[in-house]
Structure formats: structure tokens, C-alpha cells
DSSP file (Angstrom, degrees, kcal/mol; ACC not computed):
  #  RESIDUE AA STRUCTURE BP1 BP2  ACC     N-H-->O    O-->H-N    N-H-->O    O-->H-N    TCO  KAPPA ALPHA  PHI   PSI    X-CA   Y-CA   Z-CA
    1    1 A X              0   0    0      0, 0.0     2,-0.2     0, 0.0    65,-0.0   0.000 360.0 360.0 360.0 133.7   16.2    7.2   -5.1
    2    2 A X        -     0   0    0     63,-0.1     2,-0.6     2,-0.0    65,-0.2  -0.450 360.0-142.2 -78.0 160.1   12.6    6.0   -4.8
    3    3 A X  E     -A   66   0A   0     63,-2.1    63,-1.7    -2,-0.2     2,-0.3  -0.961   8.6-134.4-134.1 134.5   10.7    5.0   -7.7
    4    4 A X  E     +A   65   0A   0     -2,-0.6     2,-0.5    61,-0.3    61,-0.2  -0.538  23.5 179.1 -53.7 110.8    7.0    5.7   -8.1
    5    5 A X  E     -A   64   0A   0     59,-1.0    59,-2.6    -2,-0.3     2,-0.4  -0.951  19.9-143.5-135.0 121.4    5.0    2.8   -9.3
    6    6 A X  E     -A   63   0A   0     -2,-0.5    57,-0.4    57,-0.2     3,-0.1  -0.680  17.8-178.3 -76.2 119.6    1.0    3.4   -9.7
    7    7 A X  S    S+     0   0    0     55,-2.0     8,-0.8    -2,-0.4     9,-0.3   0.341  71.1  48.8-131.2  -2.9   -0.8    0.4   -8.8
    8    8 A X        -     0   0    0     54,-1.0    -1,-0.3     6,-0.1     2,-0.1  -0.735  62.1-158.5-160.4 109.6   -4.5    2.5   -9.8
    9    9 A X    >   -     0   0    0      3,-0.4     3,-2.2     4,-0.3     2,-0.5  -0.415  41.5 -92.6 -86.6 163.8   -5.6    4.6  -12.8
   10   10 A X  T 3  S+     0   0    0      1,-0.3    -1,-0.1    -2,-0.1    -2,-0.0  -0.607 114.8   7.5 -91.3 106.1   -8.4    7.1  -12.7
   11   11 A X  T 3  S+     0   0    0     -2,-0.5    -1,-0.3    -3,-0.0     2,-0.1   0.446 107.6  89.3  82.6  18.6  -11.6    4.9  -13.9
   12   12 A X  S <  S-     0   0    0     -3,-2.2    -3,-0.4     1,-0.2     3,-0.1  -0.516  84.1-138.2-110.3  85.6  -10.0    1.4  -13.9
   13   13 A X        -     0   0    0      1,-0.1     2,-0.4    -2,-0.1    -4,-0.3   0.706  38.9 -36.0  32.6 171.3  -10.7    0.6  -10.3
   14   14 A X        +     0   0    0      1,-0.2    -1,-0.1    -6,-0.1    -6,-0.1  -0.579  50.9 160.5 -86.4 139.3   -8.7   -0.9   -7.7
   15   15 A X        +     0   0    0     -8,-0.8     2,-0.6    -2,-0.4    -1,-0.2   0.771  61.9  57.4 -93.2 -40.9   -6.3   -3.8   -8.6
   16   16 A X        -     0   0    0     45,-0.4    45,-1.2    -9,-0.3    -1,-0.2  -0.901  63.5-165.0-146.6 105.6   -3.8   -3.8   -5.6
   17   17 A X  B     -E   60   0B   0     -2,-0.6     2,-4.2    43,-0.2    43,-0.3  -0.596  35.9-105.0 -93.0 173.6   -4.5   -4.3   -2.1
   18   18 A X  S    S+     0   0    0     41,-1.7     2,-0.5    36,-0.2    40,-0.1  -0.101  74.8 123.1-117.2 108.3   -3.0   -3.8    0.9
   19   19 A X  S  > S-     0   0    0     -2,-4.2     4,-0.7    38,-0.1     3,-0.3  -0.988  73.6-115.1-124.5 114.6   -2.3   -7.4    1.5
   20   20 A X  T  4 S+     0   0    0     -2,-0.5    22,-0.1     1,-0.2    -1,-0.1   0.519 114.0  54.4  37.1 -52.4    1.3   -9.2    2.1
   21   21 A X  T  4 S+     0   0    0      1,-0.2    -1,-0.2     3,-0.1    21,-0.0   0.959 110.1  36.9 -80.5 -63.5    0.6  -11.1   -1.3
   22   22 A X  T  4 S+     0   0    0     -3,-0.3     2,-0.3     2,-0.1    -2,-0.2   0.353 101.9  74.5 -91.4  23.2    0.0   -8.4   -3.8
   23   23 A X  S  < S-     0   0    0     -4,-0.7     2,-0.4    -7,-0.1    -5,-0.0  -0.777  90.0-104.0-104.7 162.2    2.3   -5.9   -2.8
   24   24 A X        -     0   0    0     -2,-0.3    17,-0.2     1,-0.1    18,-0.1  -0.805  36.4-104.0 -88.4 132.6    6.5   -6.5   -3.6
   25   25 A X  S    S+     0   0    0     -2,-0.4     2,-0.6     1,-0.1    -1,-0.1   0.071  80.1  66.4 -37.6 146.1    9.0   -7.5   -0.9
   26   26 A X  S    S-     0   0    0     40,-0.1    15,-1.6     2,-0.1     2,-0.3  -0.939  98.8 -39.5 153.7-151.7   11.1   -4.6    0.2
   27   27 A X  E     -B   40   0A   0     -2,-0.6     2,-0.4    13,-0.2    40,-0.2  -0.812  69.7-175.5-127.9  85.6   10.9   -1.5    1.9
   28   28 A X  E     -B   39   0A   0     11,-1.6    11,-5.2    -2,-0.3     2,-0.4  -0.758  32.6-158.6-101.5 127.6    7.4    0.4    0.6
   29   29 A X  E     -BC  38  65A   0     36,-1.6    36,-2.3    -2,-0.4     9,-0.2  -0.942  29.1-158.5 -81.0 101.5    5.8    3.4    1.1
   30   30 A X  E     -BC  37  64A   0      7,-1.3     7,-1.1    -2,-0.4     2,-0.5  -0.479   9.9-141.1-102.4 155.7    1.9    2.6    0.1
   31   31 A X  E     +BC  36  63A   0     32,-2.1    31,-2.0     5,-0.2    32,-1.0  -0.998  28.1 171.0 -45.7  94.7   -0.7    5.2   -0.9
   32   32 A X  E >   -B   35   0A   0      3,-1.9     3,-1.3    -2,-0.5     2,-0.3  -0.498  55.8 -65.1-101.6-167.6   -4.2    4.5    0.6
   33   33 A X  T 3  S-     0   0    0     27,-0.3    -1,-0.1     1,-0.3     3,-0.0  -0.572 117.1  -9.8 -87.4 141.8   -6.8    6.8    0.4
   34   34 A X  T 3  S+     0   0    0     -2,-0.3     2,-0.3     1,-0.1    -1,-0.3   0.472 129.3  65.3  29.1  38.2   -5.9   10.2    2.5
   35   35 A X  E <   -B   32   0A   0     -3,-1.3    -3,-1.9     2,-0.0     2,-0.3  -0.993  65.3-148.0-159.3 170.7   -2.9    8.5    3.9
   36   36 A X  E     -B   31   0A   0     -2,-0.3     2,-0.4    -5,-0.2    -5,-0.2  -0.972  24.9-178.1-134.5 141.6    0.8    6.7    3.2
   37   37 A X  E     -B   30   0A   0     -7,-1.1    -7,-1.3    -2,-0.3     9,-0.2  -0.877  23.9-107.2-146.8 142.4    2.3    3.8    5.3
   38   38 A X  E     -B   29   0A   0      7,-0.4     7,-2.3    -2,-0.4     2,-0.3  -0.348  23.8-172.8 -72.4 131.5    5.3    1.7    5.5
   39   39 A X  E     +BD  28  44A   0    -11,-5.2   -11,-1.6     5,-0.2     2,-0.8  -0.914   4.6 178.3-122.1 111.5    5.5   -1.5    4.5
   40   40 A X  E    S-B   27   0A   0      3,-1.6   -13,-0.2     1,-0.5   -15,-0.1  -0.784  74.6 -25.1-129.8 114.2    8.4   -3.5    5.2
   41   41 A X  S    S-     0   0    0    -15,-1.6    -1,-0.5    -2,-0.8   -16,-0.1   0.828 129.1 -57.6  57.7  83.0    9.1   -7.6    4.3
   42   42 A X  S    S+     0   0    0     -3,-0.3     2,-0.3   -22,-0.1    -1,-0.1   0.486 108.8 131.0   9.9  61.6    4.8   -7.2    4.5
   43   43 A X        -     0   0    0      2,-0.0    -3,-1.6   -23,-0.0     2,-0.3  -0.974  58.7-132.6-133.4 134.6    4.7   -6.0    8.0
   44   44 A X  B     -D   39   0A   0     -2,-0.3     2,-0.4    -5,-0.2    -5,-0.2  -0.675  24.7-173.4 -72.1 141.1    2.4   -2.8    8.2
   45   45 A X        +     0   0    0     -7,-2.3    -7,-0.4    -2,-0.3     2,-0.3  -0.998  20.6 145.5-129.7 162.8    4.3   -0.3   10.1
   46   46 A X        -     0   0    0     -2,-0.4     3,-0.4    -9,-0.2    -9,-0.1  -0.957  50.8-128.1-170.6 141.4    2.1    2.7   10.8
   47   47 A X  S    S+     0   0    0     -2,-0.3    -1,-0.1     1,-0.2   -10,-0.0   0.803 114.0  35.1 -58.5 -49.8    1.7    5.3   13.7
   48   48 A X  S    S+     0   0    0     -3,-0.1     2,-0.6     2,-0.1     5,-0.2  -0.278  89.8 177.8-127.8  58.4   -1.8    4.9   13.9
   49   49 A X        +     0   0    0     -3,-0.4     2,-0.3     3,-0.1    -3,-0.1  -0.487  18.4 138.0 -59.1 108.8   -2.2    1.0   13.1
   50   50 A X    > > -     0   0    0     -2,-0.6     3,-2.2     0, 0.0     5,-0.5  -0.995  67.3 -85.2-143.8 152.4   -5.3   -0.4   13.1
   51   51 A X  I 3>>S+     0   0    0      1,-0.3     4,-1.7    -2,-0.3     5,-0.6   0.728 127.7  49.0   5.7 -45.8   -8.4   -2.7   12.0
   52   52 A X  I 345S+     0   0    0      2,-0.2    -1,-0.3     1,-0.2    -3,-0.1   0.869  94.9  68.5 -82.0 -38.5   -9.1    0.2    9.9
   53   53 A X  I <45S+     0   0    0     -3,-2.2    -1,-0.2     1,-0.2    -2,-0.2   0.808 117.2  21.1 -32.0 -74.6   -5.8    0.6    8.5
   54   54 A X  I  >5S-     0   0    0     -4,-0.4     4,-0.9     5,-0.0    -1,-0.2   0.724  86.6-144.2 -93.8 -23.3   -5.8   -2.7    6.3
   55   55 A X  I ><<S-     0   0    0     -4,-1.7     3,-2.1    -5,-0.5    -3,-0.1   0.982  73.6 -61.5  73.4  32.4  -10.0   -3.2    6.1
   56   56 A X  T 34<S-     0   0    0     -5,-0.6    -1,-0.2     1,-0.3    -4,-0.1   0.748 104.6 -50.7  52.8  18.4   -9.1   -7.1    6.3
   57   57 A X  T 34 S+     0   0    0     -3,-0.2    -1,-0.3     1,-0.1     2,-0.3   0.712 124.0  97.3  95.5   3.4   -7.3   -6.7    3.1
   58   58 A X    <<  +     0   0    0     -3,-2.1     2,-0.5    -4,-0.9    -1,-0.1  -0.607  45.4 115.4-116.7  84.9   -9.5   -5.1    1.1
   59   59 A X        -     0   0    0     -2,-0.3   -41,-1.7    -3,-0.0     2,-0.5  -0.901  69.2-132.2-130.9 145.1   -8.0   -1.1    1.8
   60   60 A X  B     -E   17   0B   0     -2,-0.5     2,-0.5   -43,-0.3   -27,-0.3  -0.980   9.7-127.2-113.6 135.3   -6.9   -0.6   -1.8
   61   61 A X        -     0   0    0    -45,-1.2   -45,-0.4    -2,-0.5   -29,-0.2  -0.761  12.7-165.1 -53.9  96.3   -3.6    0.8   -2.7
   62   62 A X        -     0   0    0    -31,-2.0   -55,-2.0    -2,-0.5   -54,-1.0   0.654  67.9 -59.7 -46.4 -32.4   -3.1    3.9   -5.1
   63   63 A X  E     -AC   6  31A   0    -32,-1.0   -32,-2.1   -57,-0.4    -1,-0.3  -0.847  53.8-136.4 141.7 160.1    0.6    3.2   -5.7
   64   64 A X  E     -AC   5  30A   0    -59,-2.6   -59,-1.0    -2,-0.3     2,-0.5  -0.995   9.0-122.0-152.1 149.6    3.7    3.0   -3.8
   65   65 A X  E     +AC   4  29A   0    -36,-2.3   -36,-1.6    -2,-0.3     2,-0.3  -0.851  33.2 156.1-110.9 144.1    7.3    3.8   -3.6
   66   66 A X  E      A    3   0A   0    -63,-1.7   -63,-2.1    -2,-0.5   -38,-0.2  -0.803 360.0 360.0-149.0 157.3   10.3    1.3   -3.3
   67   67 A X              0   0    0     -2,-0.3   -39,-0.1   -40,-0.2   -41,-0.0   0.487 360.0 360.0 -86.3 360.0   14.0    1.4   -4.1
């Protein structure tokens, strides 16, 4: 089973980016905004990986799931 962990509540802004540091080691699915990607030992892996993808680290994270 995966477990759902919410990393952004509806008016407190973003906390959690998706950066290497402030995400957990593992095997992750992230929520960014209109999209999900896998993140695995903090390597993005993604169909349509790009620049845009992470935003230099500031793309903010909704939540993610992990085992």
C-alpha cells in the first residue's frame, strides 16, 4: 500500500519543493500542479523531463505517495 502524505493545505502556501533535500528518500510519487512524477533516491524520473518540470527547485509539491 501507498500512503498519502499532503505536503500543502488550501491557504497555507507552499512548504515542500521539489528538491532532493525536502522531499523523503524512497520511492515517491509527487503532486505538482496538473501533473504526478516519480521520484526515486531524489532522481526525477518523468516522461516529459525538463527545465520546467523542477523550476530550479522552486516547482512546489502538493503531496506525495510512498510506501
Amino acid at each position: 500500500g501507498w500512503k498519502w502524505t499532503p505536503t500543502m493545505l488550501i491557504g497555507q502556501g507552499c512548504k515542500t519543493h521539489l528538491r532532493k533535500e525536502e522531499l523523503p528518500s524512497g520511492r515517491l510519487v509527487v503532486n505538482i500542479s496538473k501533473h504526478y512524477v516519480a521520484v526515486i533516491a531524489g532522481v526525477i524520473h518523468d516522461t516529459i523531463y525538463s527545465v520546467s518540470i523542477t523550476r530550479d527547485g522552486t516547482r512546489c509539491v502538493y503531496g506525495y505517495y510512498n510506501q
